[in-house]
C-alpha positions in Angstrom: 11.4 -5.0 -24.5 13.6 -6.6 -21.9 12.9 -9.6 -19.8 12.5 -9.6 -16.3 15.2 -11.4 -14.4 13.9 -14.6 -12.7 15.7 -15.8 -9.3 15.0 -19.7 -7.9 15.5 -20.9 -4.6 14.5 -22.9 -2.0 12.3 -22.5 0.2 11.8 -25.3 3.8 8.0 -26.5 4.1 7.5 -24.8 7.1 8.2 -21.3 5.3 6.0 -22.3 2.2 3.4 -22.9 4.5 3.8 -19.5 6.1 4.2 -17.3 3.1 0.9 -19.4 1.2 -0.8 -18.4 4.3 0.0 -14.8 4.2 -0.8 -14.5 0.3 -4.4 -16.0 1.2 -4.5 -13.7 4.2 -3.8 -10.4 2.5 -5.1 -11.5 -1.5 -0.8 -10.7 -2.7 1.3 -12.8 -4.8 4.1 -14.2 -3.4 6.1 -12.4 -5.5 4.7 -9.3 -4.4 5.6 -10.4 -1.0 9.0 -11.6 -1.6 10.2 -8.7 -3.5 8.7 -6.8 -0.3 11.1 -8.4 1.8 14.0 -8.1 -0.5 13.7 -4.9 -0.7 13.5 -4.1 3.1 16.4 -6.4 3.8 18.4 -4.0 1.3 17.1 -0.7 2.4 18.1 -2.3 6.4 21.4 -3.4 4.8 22.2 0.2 3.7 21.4 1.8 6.9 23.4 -0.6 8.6 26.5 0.3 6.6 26.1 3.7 6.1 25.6 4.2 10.3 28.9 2.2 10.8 30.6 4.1 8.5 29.7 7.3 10.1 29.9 6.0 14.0 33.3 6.4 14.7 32.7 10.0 13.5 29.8 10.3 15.7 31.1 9.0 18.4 34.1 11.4 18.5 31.5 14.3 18.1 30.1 13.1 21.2 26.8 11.7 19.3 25.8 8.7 21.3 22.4 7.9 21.5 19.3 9.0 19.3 18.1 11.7 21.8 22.2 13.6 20.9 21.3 13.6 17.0 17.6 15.3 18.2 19.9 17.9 20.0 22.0 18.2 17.2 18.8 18.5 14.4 16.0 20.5 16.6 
């Protein structure tokens, strides 16, 4: 069986206070709520460099706001 990898950091008061709040507020774990947040930050990350990859593609296409991509996929 493998092990789990374990991360530390540090965390200021004032963000302790607010995540020990949440946990009490919604009956999670911190970890539950942390890994949460990890894994939005990453899945935000991607999208972030996958759209400015593809942008100067776009752009050249004449795709410039959200309602050209609707033209483009109705």
């Amino acid at each position: 069986m493998k092990l789990k990898p374990v991360i530390t950091f540090r965390l200021s008061k004032e963000l302790i206070k607010e995540l020990q709040s949440i946990c009490a507020s919604e009956d999670r774990s911190a970890s539950e709520i942390i890994r949460e947040a990890i894994k939005r930050y990453l899945a935000i990350y991607k999208f972030r460099t996958l759209r400015n990859k593809v942008l100067p593609f776009a752009e050249a296409q004449g795709v410039l706001t959200d309602e050209d991509v609707f033209k483009l996929i109705s």
